[in-house]
C-alpha positions in Angstrom: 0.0 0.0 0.0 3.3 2.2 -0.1 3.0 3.2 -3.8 1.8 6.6 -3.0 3.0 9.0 0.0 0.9 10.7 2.1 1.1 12.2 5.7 1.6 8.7 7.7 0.6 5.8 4.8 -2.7 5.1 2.6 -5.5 3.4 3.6 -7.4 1.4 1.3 -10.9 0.5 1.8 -12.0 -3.1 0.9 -15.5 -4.1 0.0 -17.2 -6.9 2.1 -19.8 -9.2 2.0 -22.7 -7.3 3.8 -26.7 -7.9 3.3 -28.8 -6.1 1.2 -32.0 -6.3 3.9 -33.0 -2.5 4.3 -31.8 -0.5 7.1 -34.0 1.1 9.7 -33.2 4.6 9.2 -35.0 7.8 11.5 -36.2 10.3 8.4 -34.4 13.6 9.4 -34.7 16.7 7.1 -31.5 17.2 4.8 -31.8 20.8 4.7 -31.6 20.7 8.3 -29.3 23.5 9.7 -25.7 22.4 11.3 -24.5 22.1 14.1 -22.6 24.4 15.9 -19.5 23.5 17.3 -19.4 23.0 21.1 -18.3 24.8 23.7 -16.5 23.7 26.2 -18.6 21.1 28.9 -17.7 18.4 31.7 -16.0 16.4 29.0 -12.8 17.7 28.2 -12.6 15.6 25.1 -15.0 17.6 23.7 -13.0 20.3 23.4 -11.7 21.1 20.0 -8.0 21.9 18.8 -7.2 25.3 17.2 -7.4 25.4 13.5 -9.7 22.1 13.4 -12.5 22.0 11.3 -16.3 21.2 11.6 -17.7 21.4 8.6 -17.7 18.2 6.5 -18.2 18.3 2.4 -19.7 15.8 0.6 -18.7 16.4 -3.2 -21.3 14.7 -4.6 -21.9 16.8 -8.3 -18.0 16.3 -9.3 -14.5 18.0 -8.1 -11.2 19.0 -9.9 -8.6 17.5 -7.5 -4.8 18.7 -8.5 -1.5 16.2 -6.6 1.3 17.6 -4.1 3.9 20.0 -5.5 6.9 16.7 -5.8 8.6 18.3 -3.1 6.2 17.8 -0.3 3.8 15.7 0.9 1.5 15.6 3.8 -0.5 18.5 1.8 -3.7 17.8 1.8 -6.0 21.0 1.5 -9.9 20.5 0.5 -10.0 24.3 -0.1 -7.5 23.9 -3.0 -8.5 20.4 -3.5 -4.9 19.9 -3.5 -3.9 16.2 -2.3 -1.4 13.6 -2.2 -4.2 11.0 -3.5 -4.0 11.8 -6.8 -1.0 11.6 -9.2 -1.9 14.0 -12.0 -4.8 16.9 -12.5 -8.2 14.8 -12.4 -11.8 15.7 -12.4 -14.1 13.4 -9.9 -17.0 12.7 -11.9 -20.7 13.0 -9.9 -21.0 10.5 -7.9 -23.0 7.3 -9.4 -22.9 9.2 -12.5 -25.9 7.8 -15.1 -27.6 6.3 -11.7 -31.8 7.3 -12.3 -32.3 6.9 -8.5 -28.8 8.7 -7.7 -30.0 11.4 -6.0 -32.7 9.2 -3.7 -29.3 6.9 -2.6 -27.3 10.2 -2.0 -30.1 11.8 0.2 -30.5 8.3 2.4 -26.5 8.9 2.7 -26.3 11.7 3.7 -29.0 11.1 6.4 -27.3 8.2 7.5 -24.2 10.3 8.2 -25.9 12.6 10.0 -27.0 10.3 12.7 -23.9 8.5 12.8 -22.2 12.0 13.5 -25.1 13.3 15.6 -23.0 13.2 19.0 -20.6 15.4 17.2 -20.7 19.5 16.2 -20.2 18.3 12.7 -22.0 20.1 10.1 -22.5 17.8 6.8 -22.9 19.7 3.9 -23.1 19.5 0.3 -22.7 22.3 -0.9 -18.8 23.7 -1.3 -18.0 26.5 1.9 -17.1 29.3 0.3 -14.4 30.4 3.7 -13.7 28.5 6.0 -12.0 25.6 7.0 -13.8 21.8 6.2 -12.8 18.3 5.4 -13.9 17.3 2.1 -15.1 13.8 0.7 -14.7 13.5 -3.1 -17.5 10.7 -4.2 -17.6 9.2 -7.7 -15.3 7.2 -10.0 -13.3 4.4 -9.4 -9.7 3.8 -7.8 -7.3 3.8 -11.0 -9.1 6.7 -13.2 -9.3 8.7 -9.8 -6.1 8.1 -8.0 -3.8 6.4 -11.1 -3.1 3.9 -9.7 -3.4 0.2 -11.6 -5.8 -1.6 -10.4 -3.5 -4.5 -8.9 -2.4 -1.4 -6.4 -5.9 -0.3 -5.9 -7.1 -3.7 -5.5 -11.1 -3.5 -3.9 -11.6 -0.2 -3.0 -14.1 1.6 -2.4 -12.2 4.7 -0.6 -9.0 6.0 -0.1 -7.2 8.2 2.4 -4.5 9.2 3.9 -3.6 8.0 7.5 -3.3 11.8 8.7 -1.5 10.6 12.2 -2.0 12.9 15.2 -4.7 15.0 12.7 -2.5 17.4 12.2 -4.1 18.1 8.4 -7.1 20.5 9.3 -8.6 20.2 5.8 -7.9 16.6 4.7 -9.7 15.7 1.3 -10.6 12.0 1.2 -12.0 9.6 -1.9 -15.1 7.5 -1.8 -16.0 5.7 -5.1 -18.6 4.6 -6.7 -17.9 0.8 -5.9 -19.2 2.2 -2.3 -22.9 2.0 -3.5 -22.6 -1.1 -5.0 -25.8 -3.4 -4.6 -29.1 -3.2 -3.0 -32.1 -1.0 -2.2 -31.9 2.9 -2.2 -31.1 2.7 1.5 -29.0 0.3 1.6 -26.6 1.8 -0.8 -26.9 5.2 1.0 -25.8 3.5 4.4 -22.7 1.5 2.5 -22.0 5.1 1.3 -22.2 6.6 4.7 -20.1 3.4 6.1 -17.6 4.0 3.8 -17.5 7.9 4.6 -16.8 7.2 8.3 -14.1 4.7 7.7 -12.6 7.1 5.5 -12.9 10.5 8.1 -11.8 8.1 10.6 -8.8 8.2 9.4 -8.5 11.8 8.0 -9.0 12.3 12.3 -6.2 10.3 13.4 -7.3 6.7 14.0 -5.7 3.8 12.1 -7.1 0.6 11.2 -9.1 -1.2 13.9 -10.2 -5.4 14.2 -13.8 -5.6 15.7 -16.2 -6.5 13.0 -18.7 -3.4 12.5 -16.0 -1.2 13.5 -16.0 1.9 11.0 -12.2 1.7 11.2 -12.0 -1.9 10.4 -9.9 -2.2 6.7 -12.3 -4.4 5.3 -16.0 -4.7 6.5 -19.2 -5.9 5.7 -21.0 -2.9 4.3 -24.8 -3.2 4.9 -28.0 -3.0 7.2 -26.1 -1.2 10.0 -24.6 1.6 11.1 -20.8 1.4 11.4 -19.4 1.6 15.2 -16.7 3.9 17.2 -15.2 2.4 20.0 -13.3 3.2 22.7 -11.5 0.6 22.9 -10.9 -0.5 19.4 -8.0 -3.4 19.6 -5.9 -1.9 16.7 -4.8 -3.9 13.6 -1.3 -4.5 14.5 -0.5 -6.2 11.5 -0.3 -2.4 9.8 2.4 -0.3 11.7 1.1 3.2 10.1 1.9 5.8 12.9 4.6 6.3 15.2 2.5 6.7 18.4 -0.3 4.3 17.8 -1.1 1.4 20.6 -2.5 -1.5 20.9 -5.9 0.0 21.2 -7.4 3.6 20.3 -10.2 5.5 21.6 -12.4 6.1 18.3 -15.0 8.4 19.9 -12.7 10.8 21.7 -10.5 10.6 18.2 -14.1 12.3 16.7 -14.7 14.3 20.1 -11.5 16.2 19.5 -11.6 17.0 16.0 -15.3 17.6 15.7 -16.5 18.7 19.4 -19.5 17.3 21.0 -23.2 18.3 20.1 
């Protein structure tokens, strides 16, 4: 996975098996307003970093990303759309492109992201920030066309991020492809996309692969009926020695508490 730099590795995202029964999902209104990033409260975890970011962008209608000047790396910026990801100039095509129902499967994503970030001042939106800082989540295309890699190197994936270790990249940019929505009913493939979104902030946030089976961290995981989970005590994949610092466990919900703050 070493065939591209990036701030502490590349992490690859590998389809599993997952069902295609349809998830129970609580209808929330997508033009809801954000949420406002906390203030400080009896859990100091919840208290956010300077320069850290609440604002999350999902890309959805297509993105021009441009790769690291050669000289650095560690660059990511989602406000320049400049990133370590990518190896030449490339365009992101809309996410499930073509699609008829596309924008029914994007809507049960993003709702499904929503809740699974409720406990956090995170503010989905898709809709570019014109100031500000925000992570962004490119969605559409494949590995190869997107990244340029072959597709030996991008094996399965169905997103790809750097391992941003000790989040110290306020305004990561991250890839989800279309692979991500791959089977099922309308909400099923909008909580496989949302699945895949967490694994892949998970890591813009600090956290490295994890083992439990659900996990949203886990490298490859059955993408489905469910929800992904944060732990906080997520036994870490020790097979993968990414960052410097990382144990043998990591806190997944404080990682989030940190970055984001706390609703």
């Amino acid at each position: 996975m070493g065939w591209m730099g990036g701030a502490c590795g590349v992490a690859l995202v590998l389809l599993g098996c997952g069902d295609d029964t349809q998830p129970v999902v609580d209808a929330a209104a997508l033009d809801a307003p954000g949420l406002d990033a906390a203030t400080a409260d009896a859990d100091p975890q919840c208290m956010t970093l300077p320069g850290q970011t609440h604002t999350i962008y999902l890309a959805f209608e297509g993105v021009m990303l441009h790769p690291c000047p050669a000289s650095m790396s560690g660059c990511s910026d989602a406000t320049t759309g400049t990133t370590n990801q990518v190896m030449a100039d490339v365009m992101v095509p809309p996410f499930l492109n073509g699609v008829s129902d596309r924008q029914i499967i994007i809507d049960q994503a993003v709702m499904a992201l929503r809740q699974q970030l409720a406990p956090y001042a995170a503010d989905v939106v898709t809709t570019r920030p014109s100031a500000g800082g925000y992570i962004m989540i490119a969605l559409g295309g494949d590995c190869p066309s997107i990244t340029g890699g072959t597709a030996a190197q991008c094996g399965g994936s169905i997103g790809y991020q750097d391992f941003d270790c000790d989040n110290l990249l306020p305004n990561d940019v991250a890839l989800v492809f279309d692979s991500a929505s791959s089977s099922g009913t309308e909400p099923v493939r909008g909580m496989k996309t949302a699945n895949t979104i967490m694994n892949v902030l998970g890591f813009s946030l600090g956290l490295v692969y994890s083992t439990p089976n659900g996990d949203c961290l886990k490298q490859a995981f059955p993408l489905g009926t469910s929800p992904c989970t944060l732990s906080p005590t997520a036994p870490v994949d020790t097979r993968f020695n990414i960052c410097a610092d990382q144990g043998t466990t990591q806190d997944e919900p404080a990682a989030f508490k940190r970055a984001l703050g706390c609703r």
